[in-house]
Backbone as CSV, one residue per row, in Angstrom:
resi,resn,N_x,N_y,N_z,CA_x,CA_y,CA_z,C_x,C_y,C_z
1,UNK,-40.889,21.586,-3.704,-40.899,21.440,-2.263,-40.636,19.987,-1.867
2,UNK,-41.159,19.053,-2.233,-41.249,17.761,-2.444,-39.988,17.142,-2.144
3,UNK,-38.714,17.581,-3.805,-37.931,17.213,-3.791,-36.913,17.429,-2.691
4,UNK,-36.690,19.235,-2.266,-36.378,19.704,-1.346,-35.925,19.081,0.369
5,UNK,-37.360,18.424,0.400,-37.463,17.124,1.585,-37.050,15.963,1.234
6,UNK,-37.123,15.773,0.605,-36.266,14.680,0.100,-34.384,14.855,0.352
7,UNK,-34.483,15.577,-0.441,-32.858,15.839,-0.174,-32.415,16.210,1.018
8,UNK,-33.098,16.480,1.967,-32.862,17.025,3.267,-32.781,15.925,3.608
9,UNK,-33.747,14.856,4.347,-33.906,13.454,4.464,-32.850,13.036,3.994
10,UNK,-32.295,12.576,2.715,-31.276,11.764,2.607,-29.984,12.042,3.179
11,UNK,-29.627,13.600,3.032,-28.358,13.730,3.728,-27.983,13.796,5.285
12,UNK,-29.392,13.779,6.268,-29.946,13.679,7.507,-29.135,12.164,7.202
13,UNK,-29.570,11.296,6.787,-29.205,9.500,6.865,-28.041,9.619,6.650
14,UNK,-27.596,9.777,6.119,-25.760,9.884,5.209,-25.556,10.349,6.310
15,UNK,-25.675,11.491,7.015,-25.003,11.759,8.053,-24.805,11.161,9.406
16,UNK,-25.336,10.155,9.663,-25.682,9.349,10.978,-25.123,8.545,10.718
17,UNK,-25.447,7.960,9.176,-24.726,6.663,9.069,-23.098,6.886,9.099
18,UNK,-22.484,8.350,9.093,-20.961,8.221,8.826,-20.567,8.016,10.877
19,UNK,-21.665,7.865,11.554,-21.315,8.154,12.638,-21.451,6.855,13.670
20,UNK,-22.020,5.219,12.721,-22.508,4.742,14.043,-21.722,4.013,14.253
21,UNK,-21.588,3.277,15.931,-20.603,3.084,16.063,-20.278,1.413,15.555
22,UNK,-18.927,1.220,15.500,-18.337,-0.124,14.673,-17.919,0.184,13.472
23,UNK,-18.343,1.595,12.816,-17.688,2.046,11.448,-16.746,2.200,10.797
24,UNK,-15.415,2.645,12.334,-14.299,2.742,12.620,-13.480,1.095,11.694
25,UNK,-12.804,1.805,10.595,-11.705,0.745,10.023,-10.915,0.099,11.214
26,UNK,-10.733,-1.442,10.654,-10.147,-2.366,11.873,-8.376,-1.620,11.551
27,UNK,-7.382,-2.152,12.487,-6.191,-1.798,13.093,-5.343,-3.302,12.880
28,UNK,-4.225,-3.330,12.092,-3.756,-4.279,12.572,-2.198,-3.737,12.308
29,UNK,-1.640,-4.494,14.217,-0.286,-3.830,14.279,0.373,-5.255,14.580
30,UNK,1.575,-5.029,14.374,2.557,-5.991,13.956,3.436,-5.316,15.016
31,UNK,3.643,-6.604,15.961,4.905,-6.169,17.358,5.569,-6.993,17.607
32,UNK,6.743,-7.302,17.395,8.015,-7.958,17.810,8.494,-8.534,19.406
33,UNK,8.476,-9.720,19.385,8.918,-10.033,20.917,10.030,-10.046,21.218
34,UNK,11.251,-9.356,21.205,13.099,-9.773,21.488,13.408,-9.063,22.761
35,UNK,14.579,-9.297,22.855,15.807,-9.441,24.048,15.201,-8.173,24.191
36,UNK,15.157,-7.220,23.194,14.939,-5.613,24.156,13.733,-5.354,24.276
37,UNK,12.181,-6.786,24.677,10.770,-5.982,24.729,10.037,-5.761,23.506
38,UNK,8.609,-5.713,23.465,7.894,-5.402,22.807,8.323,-4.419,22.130
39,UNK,8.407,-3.667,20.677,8.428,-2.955,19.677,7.613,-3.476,18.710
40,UNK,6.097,-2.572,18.516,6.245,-1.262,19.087,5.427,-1.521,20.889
41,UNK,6.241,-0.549,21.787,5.658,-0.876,23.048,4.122,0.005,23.210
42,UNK,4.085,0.966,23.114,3.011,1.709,23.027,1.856,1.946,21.428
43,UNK,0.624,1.855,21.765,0.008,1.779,20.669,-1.086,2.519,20.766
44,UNK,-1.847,3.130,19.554,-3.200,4.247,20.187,-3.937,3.454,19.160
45,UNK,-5.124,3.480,19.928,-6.315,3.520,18.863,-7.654,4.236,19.688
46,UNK,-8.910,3.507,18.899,-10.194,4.432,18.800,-10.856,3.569,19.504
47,UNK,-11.957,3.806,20.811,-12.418,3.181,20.968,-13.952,2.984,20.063
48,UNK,-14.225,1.401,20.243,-14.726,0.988,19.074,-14.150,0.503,17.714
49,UNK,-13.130,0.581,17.470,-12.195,0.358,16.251,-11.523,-0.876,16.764
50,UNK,-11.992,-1.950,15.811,-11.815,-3.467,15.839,-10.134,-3.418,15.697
51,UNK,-9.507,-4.286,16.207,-8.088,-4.044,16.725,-7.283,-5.979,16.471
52,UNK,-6.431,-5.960,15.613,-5.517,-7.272,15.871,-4.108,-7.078,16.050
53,UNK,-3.490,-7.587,16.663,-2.178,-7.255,17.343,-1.714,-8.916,16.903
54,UNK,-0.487,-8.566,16.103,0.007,-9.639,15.516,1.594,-9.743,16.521
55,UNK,1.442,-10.784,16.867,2.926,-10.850,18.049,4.227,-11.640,17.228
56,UNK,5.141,-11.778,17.297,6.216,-12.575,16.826,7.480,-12.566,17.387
57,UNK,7.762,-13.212,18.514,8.750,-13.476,19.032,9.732,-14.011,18.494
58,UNK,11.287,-13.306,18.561,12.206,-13.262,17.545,13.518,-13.517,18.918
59,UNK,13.383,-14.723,19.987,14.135,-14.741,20.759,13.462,-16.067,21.731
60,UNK,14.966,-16.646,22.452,14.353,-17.721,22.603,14.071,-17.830,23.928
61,UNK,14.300,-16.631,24.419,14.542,-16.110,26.154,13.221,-16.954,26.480
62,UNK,13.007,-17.345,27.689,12.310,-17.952,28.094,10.659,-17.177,28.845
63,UNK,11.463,-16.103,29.170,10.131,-14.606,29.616,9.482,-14.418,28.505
64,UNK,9.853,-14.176,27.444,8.659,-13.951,26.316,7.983,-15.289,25.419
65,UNK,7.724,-16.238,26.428,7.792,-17.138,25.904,5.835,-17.002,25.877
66,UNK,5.115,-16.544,26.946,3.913,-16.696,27.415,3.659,-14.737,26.974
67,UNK,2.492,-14.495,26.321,1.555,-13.198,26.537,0.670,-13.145,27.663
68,UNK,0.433,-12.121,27.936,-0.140,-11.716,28.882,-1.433,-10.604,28.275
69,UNK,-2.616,-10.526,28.487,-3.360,-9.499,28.356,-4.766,-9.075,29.570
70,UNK,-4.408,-9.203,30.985,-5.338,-9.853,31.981,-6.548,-8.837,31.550
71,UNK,-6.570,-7.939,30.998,-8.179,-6.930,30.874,-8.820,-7.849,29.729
72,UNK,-8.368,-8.426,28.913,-8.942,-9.104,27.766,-9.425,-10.497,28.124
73,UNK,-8.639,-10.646,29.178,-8.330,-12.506,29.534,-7.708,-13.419,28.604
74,UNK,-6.985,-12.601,27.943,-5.431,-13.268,26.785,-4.526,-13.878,27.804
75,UNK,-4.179,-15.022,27.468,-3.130,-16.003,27.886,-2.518,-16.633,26.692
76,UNK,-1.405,-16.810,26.178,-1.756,-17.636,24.621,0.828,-17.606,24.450
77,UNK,0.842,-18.486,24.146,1.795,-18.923,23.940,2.422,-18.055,22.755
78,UNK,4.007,-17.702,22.729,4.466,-17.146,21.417,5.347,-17.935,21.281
79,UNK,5.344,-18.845,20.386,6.407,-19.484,19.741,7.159,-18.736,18.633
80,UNK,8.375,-19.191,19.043,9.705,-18.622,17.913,9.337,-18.610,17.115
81,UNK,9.152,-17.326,16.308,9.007,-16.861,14.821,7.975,-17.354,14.180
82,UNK,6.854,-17.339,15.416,5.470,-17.628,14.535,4.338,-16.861,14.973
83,UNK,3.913,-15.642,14.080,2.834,-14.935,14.565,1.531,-15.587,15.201
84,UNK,1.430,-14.717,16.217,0.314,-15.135,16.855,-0.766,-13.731,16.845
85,UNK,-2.197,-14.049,16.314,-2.675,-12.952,16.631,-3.940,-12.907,17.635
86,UNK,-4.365,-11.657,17.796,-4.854,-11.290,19.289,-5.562,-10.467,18.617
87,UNK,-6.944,-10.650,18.340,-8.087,-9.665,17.989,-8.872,-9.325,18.829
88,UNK,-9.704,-8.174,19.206,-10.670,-7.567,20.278,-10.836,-6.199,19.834
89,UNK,-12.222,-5.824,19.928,-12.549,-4.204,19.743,-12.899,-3.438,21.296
90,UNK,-11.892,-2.955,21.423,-11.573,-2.565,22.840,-12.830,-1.379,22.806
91,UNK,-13.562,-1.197,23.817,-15.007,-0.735,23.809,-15.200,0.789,24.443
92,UNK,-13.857,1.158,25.436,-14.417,2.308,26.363,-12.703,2.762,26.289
93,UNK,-12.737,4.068,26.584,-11.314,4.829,26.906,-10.355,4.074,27.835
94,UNK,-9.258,4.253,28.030,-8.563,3.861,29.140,-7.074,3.349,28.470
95,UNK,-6.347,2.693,29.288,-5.166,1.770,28.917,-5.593,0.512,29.027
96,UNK,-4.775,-0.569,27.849,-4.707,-1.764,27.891,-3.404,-1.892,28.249
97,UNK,-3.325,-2.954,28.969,-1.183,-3.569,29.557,-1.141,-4.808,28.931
98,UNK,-0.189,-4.701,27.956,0.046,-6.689,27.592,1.281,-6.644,28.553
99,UNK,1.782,-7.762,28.805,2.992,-8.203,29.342,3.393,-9.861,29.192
100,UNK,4.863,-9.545,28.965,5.110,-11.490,28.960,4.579,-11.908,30.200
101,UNK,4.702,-13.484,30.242,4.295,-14.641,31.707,4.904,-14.010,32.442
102,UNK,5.743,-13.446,32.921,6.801,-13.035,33.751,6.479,-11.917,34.064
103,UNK,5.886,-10.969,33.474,5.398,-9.311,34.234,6.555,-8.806,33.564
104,UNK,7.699,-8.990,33.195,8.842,-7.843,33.487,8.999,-7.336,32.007
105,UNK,8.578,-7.678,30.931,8.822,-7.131,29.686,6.790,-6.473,29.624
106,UNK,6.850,-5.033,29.334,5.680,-4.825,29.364,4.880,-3.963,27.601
107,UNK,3.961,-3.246,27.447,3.332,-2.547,26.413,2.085,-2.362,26.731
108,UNK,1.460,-1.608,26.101,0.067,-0.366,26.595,-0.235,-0.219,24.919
109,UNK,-1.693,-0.050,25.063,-2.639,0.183,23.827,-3.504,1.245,24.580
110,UNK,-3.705,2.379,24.328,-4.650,3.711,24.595,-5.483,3.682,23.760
111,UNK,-6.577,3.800,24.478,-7.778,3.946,23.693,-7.994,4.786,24.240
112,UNK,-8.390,5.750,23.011,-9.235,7.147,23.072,-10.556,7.301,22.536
């Protein structure tokens, strides 16, 4: 009987623990800044699932020169052909919008 409770108990823990939150493996995506826009423009993840977004602008246009992330409060420079990264564990459902300084080149991260 003893043991019985026991084993009940432990797999009770094992089971909670596969559930709490922050458990979620981190994300890291790799997105391109050129003449034709963010690729990749759209991105999904989990909310709660630690998230880095590696940027690299591959153009010398002057619009993708500045990121944009106003829900995060990201502001941060992309220099030619040098990754820049952007970590945050986005916390609740919804859309994120990055966009260059300029508004007109845009991308979305969904959290579900």
């Amino acid at each position: 009987m003893r043991g019985w409770a026991f084993t009940v108990m432990a797999l009770a823990l094992a089971a909670c623990a596969k559930q709490e939150p922050g458990s979620l493996e981190p994300v890291r995506v790799t997105i391109t800044a050129s003449d034709e826009g963010y690729t990749p423009s759209a991105i999904e993840v989990k909310a709660g699932q630690p998230l880095t977004l590696v940027f690299t602008r591959t153009t010398t246009s002057e619009c993708l020169e500045e990121l944009l992330i106003p829900s995060q409060k990201v502001k941060k420079a992309l220099p030619v052909n040098q990754p820049v990264e952007v970590s945050f564990t986005p916390d609740k459902a919804g859309v994120v919008e990055f966009t260059c300084g300029m508004e007109m080149f845009r991308g979305t991260i969904a959290i579900r």
